[in-house]
C-alpha positions, -999 to 999 in steps of 0.1 A, spaced: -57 144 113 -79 119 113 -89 95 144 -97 55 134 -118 41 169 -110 7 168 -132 -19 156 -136 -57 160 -107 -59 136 -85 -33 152 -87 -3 131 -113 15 121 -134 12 85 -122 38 64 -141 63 50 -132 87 14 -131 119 32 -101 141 31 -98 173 51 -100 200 26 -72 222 48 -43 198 44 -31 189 9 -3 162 10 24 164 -18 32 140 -36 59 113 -29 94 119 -39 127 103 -38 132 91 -6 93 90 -2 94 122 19 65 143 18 55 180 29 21 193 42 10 227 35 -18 237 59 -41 265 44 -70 265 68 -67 300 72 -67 307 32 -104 304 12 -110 277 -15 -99 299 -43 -67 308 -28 -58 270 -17 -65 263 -53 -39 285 -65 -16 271 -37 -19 239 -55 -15 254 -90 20 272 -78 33 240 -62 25 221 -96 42 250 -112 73 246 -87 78 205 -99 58 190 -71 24 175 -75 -4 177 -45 -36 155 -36 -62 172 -53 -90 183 -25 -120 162 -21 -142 186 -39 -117 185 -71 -108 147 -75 -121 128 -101 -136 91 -89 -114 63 -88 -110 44 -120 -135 16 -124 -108 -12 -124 -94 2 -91 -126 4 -73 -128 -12 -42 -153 -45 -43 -172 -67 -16 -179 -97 -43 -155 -120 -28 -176 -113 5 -178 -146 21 -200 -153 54 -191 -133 88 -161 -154 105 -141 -170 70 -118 -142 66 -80 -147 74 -56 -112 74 -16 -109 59 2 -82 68 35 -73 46 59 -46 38 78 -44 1 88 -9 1 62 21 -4 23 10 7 6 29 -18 30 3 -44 17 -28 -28 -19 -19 -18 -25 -7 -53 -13 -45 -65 -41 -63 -38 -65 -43 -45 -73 -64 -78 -66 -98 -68 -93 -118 -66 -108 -133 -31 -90 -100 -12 -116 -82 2 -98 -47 17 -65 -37 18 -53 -11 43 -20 7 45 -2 10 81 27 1 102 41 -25 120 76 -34 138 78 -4 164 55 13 191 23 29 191 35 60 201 52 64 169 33 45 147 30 80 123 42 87 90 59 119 101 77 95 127 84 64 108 94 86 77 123 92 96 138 57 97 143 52 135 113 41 148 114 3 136 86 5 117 78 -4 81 53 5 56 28 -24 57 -1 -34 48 -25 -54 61 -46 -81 36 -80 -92 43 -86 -120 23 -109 -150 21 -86 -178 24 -110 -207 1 -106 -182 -30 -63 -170 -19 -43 -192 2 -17 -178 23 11 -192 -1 -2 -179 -37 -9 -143 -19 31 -143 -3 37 -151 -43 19 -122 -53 34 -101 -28 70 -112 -36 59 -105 -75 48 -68 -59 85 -61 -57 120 -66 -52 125 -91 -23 164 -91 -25 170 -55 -20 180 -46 15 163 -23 35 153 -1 6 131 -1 -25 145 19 -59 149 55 -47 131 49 -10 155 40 16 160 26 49 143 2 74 113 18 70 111 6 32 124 -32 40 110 -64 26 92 -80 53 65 -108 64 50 -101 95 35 -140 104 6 -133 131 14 -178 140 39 -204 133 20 -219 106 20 -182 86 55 -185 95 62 -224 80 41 -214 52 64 -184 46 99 -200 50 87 -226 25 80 -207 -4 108 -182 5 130 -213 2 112 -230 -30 116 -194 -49 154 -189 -37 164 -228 -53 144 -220 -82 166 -193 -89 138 -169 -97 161 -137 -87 197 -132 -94 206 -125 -58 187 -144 -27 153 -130 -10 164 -106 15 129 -107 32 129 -112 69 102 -127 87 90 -111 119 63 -117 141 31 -91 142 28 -76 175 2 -47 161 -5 -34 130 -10 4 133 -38 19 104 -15 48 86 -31 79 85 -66 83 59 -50 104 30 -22 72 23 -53 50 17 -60 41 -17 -38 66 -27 -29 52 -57 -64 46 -66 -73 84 -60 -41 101 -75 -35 78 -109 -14 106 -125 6 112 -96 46 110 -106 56 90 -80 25 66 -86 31 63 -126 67 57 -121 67 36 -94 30 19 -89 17 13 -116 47 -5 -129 43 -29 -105 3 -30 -111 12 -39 -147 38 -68 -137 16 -86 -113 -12 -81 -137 8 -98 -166 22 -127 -142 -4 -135 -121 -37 -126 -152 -58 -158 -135 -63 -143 -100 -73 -106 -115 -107 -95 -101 -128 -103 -131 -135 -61 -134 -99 -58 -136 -88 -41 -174 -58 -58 -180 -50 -31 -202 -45 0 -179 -34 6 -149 -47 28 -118 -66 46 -148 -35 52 -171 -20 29 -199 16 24 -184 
């Protein structure tokens, strides 16, 4: 497992390493994963591991030494770089973070996206934990974003765009509190801003049933552990990623094509035409 020291920001940088003993499957139904530890087995062997589990219905996380390079149009960017001291952070929940970082990741003027918790202790802030639906937690993540390129309103309309906002405490086949539709405001302005375009989109009539998004204020947001980050990035042809990320990649990219990154391919997908 992999330790984030704290920076001026609260949570580490992150870095593309992945331990080559622990190979996370893949997501599925329910979003509950398994680890099979091999550290005891050589390369070849944990390479055959993976080629029985694929064989078995269940995909893994290639190892570091075996996964292809992020697409192009997924790539991470520091264009929309402004000076030291002009970035703002969002932090949000809409189900699944590998769904919803996967969407920020190509709008333009957001500068990182990290996956992570938020809602419950420190203590527990682990996916093994907060799979489990009793912690208070949610899948989050947290925005960096330059506010003169994405105000706080057009990125909440991205993010309610990222998914369904009137389910309750679940999101298609992942459910409980864990998976809820949330805005964690870190002030009240985040907050006024919120309830505004919550209540704009609900008399609009955008959605057939009202936003069941609650708003709740950030106390910490907890950095989830390094293989969830960019996961969608790293494992395009992962199930769980093509049936339920990359759908939601496409939408955003079709309803929101004027704030697309300009490397963005409008085309694909995390690498994959949908």
């Amino acid at each position: 497992m992999f330790s984030h020291p704290e920076n001026a920001a609260g949570h580490s940088p992150r870095t593309f390493r992945r331990p080559l003993a622990r190979i996370p499957l893949t997501r599925i139904p329910g979003c509950v994963k398994a680890d099979i530890m091999t550290q005891s087995f050589s390369l070849p062997i944990r390479r055959v591991l993976v080629v029985l589990a694929c064989a078995l219905g269940l995909t893994v996380t290639a190892m570091a030494d075996d996964h292809p390079a992020a697409p192009t149009g997924t790539q991470k960017t520091t264009n929309d770089k402004p000076a030291e001291g002009k970035l703002a952070k969002a932090v949000v929940a809409g189900g699944c973070f590998w769904c919803t970082e996967a969407v920020f990741e190509e709008i333009s003027g957001v500068v990182e996206v990290v996956s992570g918790y938020a809602g419950g202790s420190a203590k527990q802030a682990n996916y093994r934990a907060v799979s489990g639906g009793q912690t208070g937690h949610a899948e989050v993540i947290e925005v960096t974003y330059d506010p003169a390129k994405l105000d706080y309103a057009t990125l909440l309309e991205v993010f309610f765009d990222a998914h369904d906002p009137t389910q309750l405490n679940r999101q298609g086949p992942d459910v409980g509190t864990q998976y809820r539709s949330a805005i964690f405001y870190a002030n009240d302005a985040e907050k006024e801003i919120a309830e505004g375009v919550i209540d704009r989109l609900n008399k609009s009539k955008k959605y057939k049933k009202p936003i069941a998004t609650s708003l709740e204020k950030l106390e910490k947001f907890y950095p989830a552990e390094e293989y969830h980050q960019d996961y969608s990035a790293r494992n395009p042809f992962d199930p769980y990623v093509r049936q339920s990320s990359t759908p939601k990649v496409v939408k955003v990219r079709k309803q929101h094509s004027k704030l697309l990154k300009s490397k963005t391919d409008p085309a694909k997908a995390n690498g994959s035409n949908p």
